[in-house]
C-alpha positions as CSV (number, residue, x, y, z in Angstrom):
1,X,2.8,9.6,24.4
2,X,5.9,7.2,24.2
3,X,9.3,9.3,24.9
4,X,11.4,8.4,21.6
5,X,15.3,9.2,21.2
6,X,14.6,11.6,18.2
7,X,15.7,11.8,14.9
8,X,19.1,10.4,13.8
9,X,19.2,8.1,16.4
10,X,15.6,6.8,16.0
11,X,15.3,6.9,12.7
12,X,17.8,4.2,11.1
13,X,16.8,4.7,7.4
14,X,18.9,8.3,7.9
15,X,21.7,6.2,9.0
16,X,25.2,8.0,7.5
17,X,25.1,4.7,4.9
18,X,21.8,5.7,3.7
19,X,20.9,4.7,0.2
20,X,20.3,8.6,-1.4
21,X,16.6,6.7,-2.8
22,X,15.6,6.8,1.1
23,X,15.6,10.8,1.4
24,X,11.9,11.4,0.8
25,X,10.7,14.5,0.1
26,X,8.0,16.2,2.7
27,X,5.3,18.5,0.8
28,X,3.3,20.7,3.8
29,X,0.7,21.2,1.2
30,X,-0.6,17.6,2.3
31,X,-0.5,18.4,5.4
32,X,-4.0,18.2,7.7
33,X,-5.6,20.5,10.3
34,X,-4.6,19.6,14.0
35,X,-7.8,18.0,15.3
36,X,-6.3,19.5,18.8
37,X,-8.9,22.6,20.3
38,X,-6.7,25.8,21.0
39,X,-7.8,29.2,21.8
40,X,-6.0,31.8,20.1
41,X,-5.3,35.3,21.9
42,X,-4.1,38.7,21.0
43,X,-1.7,39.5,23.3
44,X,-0.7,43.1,22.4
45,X,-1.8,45.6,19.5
46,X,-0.1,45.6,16.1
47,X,2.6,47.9,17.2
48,X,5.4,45.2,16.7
49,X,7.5,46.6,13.5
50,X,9.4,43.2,11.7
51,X,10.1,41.6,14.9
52,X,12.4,38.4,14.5
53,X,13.5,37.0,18.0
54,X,11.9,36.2,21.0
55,X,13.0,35.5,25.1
56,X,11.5,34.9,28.0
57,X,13.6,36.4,31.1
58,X,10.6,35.5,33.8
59,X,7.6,34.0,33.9
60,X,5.9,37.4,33.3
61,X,8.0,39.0,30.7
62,X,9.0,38.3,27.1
63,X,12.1,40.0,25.3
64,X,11.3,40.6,21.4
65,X,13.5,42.2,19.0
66,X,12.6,43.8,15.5
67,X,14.9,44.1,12.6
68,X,15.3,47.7,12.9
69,X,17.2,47.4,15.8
70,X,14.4,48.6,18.6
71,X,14.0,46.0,21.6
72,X,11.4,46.0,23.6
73,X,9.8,43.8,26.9
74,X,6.7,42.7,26.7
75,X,4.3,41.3,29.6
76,X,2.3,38.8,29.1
77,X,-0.4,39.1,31.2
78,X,-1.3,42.4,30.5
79,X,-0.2,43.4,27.0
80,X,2.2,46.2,28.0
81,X,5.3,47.1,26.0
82,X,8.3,48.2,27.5
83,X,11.0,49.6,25.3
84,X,14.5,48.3,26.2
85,X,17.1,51.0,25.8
86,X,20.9,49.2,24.3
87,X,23.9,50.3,22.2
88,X,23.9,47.3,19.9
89,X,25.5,48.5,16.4
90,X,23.0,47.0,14.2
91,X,22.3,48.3,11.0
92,X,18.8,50.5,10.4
93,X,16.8,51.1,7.3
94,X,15.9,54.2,5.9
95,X,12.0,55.3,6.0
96,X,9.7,52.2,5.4
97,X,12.3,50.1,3.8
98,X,12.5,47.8,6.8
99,X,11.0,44.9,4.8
100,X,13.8,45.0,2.2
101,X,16.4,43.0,3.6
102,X,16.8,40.3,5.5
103,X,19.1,41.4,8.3
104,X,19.3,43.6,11.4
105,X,18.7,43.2,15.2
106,X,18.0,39.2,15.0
107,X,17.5,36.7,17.8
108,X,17.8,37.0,21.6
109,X,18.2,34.5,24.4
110,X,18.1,35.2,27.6
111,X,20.3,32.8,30.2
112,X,21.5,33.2,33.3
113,X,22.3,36.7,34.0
114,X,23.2,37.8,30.9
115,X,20.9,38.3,27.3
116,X,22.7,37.3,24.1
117,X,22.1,38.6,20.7
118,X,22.8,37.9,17.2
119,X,22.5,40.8,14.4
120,X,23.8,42.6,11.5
121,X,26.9,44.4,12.1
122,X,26.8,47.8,10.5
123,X,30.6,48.7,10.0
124,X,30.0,52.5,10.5
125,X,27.5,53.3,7.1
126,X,24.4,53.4,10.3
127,X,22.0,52.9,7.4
128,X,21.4,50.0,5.0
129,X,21.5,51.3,1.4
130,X,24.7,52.6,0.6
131,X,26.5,50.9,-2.0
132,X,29.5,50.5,0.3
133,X,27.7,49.0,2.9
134,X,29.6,46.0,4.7
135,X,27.9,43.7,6.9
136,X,29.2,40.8,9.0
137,X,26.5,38.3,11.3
138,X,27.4,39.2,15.0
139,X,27.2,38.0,18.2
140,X,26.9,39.9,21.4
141,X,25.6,39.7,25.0
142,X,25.1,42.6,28.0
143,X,22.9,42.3,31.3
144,X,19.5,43.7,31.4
145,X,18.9,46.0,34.7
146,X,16.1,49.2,34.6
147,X,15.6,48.0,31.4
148,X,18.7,48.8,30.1
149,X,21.3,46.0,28.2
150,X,24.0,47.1,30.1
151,X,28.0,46.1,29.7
152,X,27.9,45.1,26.2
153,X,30.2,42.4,25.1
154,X,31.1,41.9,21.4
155,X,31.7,37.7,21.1
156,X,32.4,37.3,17.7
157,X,32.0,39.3,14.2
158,X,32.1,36.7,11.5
159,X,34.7,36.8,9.2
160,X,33.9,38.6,5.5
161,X,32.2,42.3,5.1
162,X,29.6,41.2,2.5
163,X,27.6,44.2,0.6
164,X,24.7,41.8,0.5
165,X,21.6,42.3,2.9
166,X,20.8,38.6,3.3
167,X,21.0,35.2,5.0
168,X,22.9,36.0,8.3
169,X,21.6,33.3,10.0
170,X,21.0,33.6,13.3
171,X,19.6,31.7,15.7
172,X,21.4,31.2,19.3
173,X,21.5,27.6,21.2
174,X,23.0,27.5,24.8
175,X,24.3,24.0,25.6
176,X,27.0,22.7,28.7
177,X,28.5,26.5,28.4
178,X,28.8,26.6,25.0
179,X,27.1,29.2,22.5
180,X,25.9,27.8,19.2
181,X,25.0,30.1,16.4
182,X,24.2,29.6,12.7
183,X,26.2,32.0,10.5
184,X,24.3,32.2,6.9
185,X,26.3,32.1,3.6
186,X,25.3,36.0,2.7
187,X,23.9,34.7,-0.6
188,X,27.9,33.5,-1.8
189,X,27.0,30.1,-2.0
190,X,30.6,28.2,-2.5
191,X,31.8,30.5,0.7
192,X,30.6,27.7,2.6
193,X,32.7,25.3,1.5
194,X,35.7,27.9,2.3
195,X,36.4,27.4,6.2
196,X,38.8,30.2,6.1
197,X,35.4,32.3,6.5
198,X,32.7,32.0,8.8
199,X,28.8,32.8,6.2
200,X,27.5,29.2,6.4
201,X,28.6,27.8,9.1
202,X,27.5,26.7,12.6
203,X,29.5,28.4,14.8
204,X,30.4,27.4,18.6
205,X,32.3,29.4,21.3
206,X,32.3,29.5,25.0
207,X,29.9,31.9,26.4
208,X,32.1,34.6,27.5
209,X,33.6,34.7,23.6
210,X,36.6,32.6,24.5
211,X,37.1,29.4,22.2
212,X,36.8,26.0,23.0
213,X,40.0,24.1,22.7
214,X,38.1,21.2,21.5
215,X,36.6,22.8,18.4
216,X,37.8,21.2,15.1
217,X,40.8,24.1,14.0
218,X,42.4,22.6,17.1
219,X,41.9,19.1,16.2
220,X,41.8,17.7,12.4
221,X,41.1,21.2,11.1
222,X,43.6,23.2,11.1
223,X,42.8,25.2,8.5
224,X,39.7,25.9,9.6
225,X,38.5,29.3,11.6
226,X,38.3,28.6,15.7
227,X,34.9,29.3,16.2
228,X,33.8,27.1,13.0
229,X,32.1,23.6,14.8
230,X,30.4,22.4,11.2
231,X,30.1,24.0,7.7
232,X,27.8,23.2,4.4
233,X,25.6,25.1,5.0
234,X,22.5,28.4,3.4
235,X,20.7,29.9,6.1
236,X,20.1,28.3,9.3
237,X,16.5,30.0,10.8
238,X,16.2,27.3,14.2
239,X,18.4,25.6,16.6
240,X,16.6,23.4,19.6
241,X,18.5,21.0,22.2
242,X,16.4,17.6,22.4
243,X,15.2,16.9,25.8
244,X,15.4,13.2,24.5
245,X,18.8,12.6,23.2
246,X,20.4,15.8,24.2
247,X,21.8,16.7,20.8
248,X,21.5,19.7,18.8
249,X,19.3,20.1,16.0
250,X,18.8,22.6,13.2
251,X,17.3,24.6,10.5
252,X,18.4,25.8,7.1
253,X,16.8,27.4,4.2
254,X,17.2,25.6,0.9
255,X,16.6,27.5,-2.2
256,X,14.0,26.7,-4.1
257,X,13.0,23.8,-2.4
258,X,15.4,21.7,-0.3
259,X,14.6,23.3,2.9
260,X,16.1,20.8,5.8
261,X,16.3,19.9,9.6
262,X,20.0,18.9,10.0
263,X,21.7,17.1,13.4
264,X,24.6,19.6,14.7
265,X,27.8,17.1,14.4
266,X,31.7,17.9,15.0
267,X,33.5,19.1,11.8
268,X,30.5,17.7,9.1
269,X,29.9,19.4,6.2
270,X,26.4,19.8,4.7
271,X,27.2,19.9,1.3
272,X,25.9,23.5,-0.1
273,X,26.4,24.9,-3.0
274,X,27.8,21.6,-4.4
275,X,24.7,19.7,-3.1
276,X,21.0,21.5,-2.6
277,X,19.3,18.8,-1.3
278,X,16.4,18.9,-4.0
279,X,16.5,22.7,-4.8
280,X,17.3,25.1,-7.7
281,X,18.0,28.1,-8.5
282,X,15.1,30.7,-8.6
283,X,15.8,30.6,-12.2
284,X,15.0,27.1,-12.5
285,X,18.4,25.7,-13.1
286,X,19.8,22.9,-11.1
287,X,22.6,22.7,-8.2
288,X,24.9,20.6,-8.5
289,X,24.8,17.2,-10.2
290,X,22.8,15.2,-7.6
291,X,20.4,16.2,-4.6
292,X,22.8,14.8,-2.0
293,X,26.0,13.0,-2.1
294,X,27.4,10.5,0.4
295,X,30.7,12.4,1.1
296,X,28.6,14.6,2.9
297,X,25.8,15.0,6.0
298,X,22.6,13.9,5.5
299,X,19.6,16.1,6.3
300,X,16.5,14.4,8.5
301,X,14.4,15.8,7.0
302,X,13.6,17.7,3.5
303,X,10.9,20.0,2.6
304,X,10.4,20.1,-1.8
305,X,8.5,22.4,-2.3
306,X,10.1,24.9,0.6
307,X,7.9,26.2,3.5
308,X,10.3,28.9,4.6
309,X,12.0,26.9,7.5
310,X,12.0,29.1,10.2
311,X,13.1,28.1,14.4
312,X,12.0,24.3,15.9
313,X,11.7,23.7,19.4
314,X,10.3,20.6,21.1
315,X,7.1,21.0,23.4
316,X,6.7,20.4,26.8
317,X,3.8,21.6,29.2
318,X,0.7,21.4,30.7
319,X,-1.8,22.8,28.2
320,X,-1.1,20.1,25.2
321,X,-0.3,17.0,27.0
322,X,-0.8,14.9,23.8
323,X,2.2,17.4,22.3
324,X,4.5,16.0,25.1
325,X,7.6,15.5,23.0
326,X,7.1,16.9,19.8
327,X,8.8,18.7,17.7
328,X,6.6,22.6,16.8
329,X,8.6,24.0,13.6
330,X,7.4,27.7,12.3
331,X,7.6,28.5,8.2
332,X,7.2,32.4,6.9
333,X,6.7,30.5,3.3
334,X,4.0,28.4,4.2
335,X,2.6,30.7,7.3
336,X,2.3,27.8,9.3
337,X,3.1,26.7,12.7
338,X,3.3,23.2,12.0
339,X,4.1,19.7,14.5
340,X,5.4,16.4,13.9
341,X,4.2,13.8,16.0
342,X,6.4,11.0,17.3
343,X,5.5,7.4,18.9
344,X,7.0,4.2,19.1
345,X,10.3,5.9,17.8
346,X,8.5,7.6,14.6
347,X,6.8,10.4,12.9
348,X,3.4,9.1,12.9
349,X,1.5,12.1,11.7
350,X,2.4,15.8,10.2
351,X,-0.1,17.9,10.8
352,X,-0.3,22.1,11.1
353,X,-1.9,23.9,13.8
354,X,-1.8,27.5,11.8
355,X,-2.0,27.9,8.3
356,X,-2.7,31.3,6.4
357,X,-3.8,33.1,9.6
358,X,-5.4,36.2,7.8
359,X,-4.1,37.7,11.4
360,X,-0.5,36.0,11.8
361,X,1.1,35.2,8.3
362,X,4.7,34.9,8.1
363,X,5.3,33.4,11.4
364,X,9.1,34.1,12.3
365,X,9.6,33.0,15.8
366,X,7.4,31.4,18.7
367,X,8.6,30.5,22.2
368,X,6.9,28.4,24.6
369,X,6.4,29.3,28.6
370,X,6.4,26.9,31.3
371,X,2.7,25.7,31.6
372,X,2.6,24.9,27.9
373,X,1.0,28.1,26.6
374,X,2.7,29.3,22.7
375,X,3.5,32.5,21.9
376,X,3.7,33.8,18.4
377,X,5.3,36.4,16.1
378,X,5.0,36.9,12.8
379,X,7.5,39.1,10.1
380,X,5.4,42.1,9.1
381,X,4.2,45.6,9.6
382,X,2.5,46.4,12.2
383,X,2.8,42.7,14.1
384,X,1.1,41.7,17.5
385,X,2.2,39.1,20.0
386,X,-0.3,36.0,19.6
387,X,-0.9,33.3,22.4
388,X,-1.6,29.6,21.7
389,X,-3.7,28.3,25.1
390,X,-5.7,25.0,25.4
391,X,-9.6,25.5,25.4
392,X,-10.0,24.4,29.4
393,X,-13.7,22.5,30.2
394,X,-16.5,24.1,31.8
C-alpha cells in the first residue's frame, strides 16, 4: 500500500478555505463487509464489568479498566486476570447501576515507567447518585510494581464540579513529552465556548503535570486556562498520533448526528454548541443556524447519521499487511470496528470488519500489539477480551 500524509494534509478539499458544500456526510450504513479473512478469539470469559480503556505494558500483558473503578491485568496468551490493586478516587455506582452513567475509571496508557489515567473525580459523595454529587474529568498517573499503581500523582482536575454523570471525555495521547487529553463538555454545551473552564476542551500538559510555556494562555490567550491547547468541542472518545505526518488526530461525539474526526491544532476552536456539524438535538430541533461556519475548524470527516465515535488508531503489523497504514475507528452506536483505506493520498474504500457481533456489541476500546494481532472490548455486562488474528495458510 502507498504511504500517504493523512488527512488534512492530503486531503486539499478540507483545506481551512473549504467551501461548507464540500463537507460530505459519511453514512456507515453503506458501508461493506471487509473481504479480508480474520479469526476471531475469545480471549477471557465474560467476567469484564463496563470496561472502557485498554494498555499494553509488555508484550504479554494488557491493562484494562472498567467504569466502576476495578483495574485489572490481563494476559494474553493465557486468559488470566489479574486484579490491580490502586487508590484512584473515582466515583462507584451503587448495586447494578453501573450502566447508568457515562463516567468513572476511564482510559489508561501505559509509557515509560509510569501508567496514566483519566476518570471521574468523585469530590468525597464515593457513590454516584446523590443529588449533590460533583464531578470533575481527571487526570492521574502512579507506577505499577507487584501489581500495585503505586505513588499516585494527581496531574490535573478540570475546572467546574458538574452534577451531571456524562461526557468526560477522556482519551490520553503521549507525544514529544506532552500529555493530551480530551475534556468533554458535561452535557453544558456553550461551556465550551467559555475558556475560563476546561469540559470541552483538548487539554495538553507536560507529563509530570507541569504546563508547557508554549500553550496558548501564555501566548494570544490570555484569558484562557493553562492546560487548554484547543476548545469547540462535545465529547472526544479517540486520540491517535499519525505515523505519517506526525500530527494529532481525534474523536468527538456529535449529537444526533455530526459525529467527527478533528486534526488537534494550537488555540482552534471547533465550533460547538454554536455549530453541530450536521446534528440536532435528540428532540429534533436544530443547533445553531448552519452545520459549520468558516470562523471555525473544520472536521475531516463527518458521520450523519452518528455511529457512536469511539478511539482511532492507525494499523501497523504483521498479520494485515494490506492494513499497513490505515486508520481502525471503533463505534458503540453502530457496534462496529470499522477501517478506512488510504492510497494514492485518498480514502479509497470504507469498509467494517465487525458489525452487530451478537458476542461484542458496543465496542468501546481496541488496541493493537506488535505483530498486528487486535484486541477488543466492548461496553457491557459481563464483557470478554476478544482477539482479531489473520487466518495463517496450511
Amino acid at each position: 500500500m502507498t504511504k500517504i500524509i493523512f488527512l488534512a494534509i492530503a486531503l486539499n478539499c478540507f483545506t481551512s478555505d473549504i467551501l461548507l458544500s464540500e463537507i460530505k456526510y459519511k453514512n456507515y450504513k453503506n458501508y461493506t463487509e471487509t473481504k479480508t479473512q480474520f479469526n476471531l478469539e475469545k480471549i477471557t470469559e465474560n467476567v469484564l464489568q463496563y470496561p472502557w480503556g485498554m494498555s499494553f505494558v509488555d508484550n504479554e500483558n494488557l491493562l484494562i479498566t472498567e467504569k466502576n473503578g476495578r483495574l485489572v491485568k490481563v494476559n494474553v496468551s493465557s486468559g488470566k486476570i489479574k486484579e490491580i490493586k490502586h487508590n484512584i478516587q473515582s466515583i462507584k455506582y451503587k448495586g447494578k447501576n453501573i450502566s447508568y452513567g457515562q463516567g468513572g475509571l476511564l482510559d489508561v496508557l501505559n509509557h515509560e515507567n509510569y501508567v496514566y489515567f483519566s476518570y471521574s473525580h468523585d469530590h468525597g459523595n464515593k457513590t454516584y447518585g446523590k443529588s449533590n454529587q460533583n464531578l470533575s474529568t481527571a487526570i492521574a498517573r502512579g507506577i505499577l510494581s507487584e501489581n500495585e499503581i503505586k505513588n499516585l500523582e494527581i496531574l490535573l482536575i478540570s475546572e467546574s464540579k458538574i452534577n451531571i454523570n456524562k461526557h468526560f471525555g477522556s482519551r490520553i495521547v503521549i507525544k514529544d513529552n506532552h500529555l493530551f487529553a480530551g475534556f468533554g463538555d458535561r452535557g453544558k454545551g456553550m461551556i465550551a465556548q467559555d475558556s475560563s473552564k476546561h469540559p470541552g476542551s483538548i487539554i495538553r500538559i507536560k507529563i509530570d503535570g507541569t504546563l508547557p510555556e508554549d500553550n496558548p494562555s501564555f501566548k494570544e490567550h490570555p484569558s484562557w486556562l493553562p492546560e487548554l491547547y484547543l476548545i469547540g468541542i462535545r465529547n472526544s472518545q479517540g486520540i491517535t498520533i499519525s505515523p505519517h505526518d506526525k500530527e494529532i488526530y481525534f474523536t468527538q461525539h456529535g449529537p444526533m448526528g455530526g459525529d467527527n474526526i478533528g486534526r488537534v491544532k494550537y488555540a482552534s476552536n471547533f465550533g460547538w454548541k454554536e455549530i453541530a456539524w450536521g446534528g440536532k438535538e435528540y428532540s429534533g430541533f436544530k443547533i445553531g443556524n448552519k452545520p459549520f461556519k468558516d470562523k471555525y475548524e473544520k472536521p475531516i470527516f463527518v458521520w450523519v447519521p452518528s455511529i457512536g465515535i469511539g478511539n482511532l488508531k492507525f494499523y501497523k503489523g504483521e498479520e494485515f499487511p494490506e492494513w499497513e497504514g490505515d486508520l481502525l475507528i471503533s463505534a458503540t452506536k453502530a457496534n462496529m470496528l470499522f477501517r478506512l483505506d488510504y492510497e494514492n493520498d485518498s480514502v479509497v474504500k470504507e469498509e467494517f470488519i465487525i458489525k452487530n457481533n451478537v458476542n461484542i456489541k458496543r465496542i468501546r476500546d481496541f488496541e493493537i500489539d506488535r505483530s498486528g494481532n487486535i484486541y477488543l472490548i466492548s461496553d457491557d455486562k459481563n464483557s470478554a477480551l476478544w482477539k482479531i488474528s489473520s487466518k495463517k495458510e496450511n
